[in-house]
Kinemage of the C-alpha trace (Angstrom):
@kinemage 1
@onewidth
@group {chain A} dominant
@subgroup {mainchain}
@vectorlist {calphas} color= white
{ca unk a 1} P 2.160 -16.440 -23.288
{ca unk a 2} L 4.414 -13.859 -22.098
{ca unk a 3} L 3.970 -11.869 -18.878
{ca unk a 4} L 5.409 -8.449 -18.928
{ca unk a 5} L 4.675 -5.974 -15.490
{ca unk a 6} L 5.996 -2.745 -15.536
{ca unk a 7} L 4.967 1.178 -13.298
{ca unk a 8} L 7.289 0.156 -10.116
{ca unk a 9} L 9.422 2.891 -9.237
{ca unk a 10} L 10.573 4.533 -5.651
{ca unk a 11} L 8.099 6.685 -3.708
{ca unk a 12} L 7.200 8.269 -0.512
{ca unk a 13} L 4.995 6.844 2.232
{ca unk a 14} L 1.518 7.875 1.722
{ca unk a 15} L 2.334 8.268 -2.785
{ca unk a 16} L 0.891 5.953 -5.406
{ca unk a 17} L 1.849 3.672 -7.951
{ca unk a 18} L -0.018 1.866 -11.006
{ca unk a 19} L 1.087 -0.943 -12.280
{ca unk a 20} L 0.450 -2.852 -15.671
{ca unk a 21} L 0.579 -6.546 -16.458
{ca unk a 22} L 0.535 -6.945 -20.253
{ca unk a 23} L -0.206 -10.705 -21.757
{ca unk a 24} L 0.673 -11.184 -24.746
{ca unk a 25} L -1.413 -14.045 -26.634
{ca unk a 26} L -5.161 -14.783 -27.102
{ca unk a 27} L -5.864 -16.394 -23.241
{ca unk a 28} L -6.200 -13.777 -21.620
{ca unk a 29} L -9.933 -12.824 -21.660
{ca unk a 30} L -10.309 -16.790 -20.592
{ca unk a 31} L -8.772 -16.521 -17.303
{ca unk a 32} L -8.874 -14.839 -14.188
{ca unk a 33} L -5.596 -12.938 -12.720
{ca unk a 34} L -3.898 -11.555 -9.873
{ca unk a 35} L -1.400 -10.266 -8.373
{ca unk a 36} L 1.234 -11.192 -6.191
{ca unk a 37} L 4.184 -9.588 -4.311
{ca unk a 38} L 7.569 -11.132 -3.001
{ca unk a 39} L 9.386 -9.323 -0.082
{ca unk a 40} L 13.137 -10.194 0.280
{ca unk a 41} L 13.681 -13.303 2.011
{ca unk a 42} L 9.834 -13.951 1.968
{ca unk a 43} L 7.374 -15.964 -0.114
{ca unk a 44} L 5.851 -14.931 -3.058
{ca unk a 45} L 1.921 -14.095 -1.854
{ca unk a 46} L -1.017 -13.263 -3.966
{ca unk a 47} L -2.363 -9.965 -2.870
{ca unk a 48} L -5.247 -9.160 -5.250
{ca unk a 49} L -7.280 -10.814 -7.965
{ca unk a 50} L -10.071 -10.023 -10.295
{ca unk a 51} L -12.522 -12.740 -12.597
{ca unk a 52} L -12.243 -12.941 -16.421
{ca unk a 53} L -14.582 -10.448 -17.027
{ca unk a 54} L -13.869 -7.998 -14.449
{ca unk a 55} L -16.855 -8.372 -12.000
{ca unk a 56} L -15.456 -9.762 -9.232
{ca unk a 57} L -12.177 -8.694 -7.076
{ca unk a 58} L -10.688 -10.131 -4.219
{ca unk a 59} L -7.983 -8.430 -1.679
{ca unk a 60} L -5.550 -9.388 0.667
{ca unk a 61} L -6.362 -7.739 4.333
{ca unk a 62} L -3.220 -6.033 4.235
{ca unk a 63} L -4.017 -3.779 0.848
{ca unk a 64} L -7.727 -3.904 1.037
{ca unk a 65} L -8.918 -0.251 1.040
{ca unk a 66} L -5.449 0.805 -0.654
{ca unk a 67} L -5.311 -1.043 -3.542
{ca unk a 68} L -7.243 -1.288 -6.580
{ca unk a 69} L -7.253 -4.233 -9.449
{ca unk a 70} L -8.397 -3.532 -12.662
{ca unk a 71} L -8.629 -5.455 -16.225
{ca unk a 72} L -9.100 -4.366 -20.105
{ca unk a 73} L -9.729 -7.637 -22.080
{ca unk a 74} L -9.769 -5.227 -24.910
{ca unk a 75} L -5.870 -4.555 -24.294
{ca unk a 76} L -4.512 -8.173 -22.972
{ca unk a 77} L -3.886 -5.906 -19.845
{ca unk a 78} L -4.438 -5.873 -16.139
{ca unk a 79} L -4.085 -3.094 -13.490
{ca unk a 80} L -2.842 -1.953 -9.933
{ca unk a 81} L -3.558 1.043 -8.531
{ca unk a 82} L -1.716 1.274 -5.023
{ca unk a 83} L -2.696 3.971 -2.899
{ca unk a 84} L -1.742 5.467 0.500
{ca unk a 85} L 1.589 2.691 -0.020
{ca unk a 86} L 3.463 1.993 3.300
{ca unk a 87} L 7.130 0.722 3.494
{ca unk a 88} L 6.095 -2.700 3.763
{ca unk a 89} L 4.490 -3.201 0.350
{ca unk a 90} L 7.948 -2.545 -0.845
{ca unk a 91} L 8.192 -5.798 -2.712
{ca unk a 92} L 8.860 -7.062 -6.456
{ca unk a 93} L 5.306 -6.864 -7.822
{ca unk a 94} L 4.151 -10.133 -10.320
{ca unk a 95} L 1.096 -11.183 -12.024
{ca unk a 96} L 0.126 -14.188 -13.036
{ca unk a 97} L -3.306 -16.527 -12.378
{ca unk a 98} L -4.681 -16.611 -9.204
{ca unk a 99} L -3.577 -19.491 -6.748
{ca unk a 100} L -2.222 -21.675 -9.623
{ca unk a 101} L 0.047 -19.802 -11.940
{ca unk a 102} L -0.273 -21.104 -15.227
{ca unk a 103} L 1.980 -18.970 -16.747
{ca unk a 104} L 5.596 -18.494 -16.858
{ca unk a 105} L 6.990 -16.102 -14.546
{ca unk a 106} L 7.622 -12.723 -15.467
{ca unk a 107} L 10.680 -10.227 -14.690
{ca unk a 108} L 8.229 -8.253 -11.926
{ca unk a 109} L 8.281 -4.792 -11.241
{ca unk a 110} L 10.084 -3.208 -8.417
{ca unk a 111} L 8.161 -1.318 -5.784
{ca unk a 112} L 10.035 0.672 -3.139
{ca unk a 113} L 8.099 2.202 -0.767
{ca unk a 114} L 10.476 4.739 1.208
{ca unk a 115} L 8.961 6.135 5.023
């Protein structure tokens, strides 16, 4: 299984962003998936999640009302749509399962969020 995020980019306090977690293989649909977010010099920390079939989401206090997690089993895909971003979500953005990450690590997608 192969983890690929991309849709980071620079923008302006207040701007949006939507990223994409493609998953390559068949396990996708089995699982349910987050993601996380590592700061420089910080820990990696899991700041949203959503079930296998899409029903259920979960969000960190510090994006909850901002961000939005989405899936399509249909495409091996998963979603972020970041709203009113502040400069401290600027982070390398990763995805992976929730709590336990059974997958390798992807590359992550850079987020820079500029005041």
């Amino acid at each position: 299984v192969q983890l690929v995020e991309s849709g980071g980019g620079l923008v302006q306090a207040g701007g949006s962003l939507r990223l994409s977690c493609a998953v390559s293989g068949s396990t996708f649909s089995v699982n349910a998936m987050g993601w996380y977010r590592q700061a420089p010099g910080k820990q990696r920390d899991l700041v949203a999640h959503i079930s296998r079939g899409g029903g259920t989401t979960n969000y960190a206090d510090s994006v909850k009302g901002r961000f939005t997690i989405s899936r399509d089993n249909a495409k091996n895909t998963m979603y972020l749509q970041m709203n009113s971003l502040k400069p401290e979500d600027t982070a390398v953005y990763y995805c992976n399962t929730p709590y336990r990450a059974i997958y390798n690590w992807g590359q992550g997608t850079q987020v820079t969020v500029s005041s």
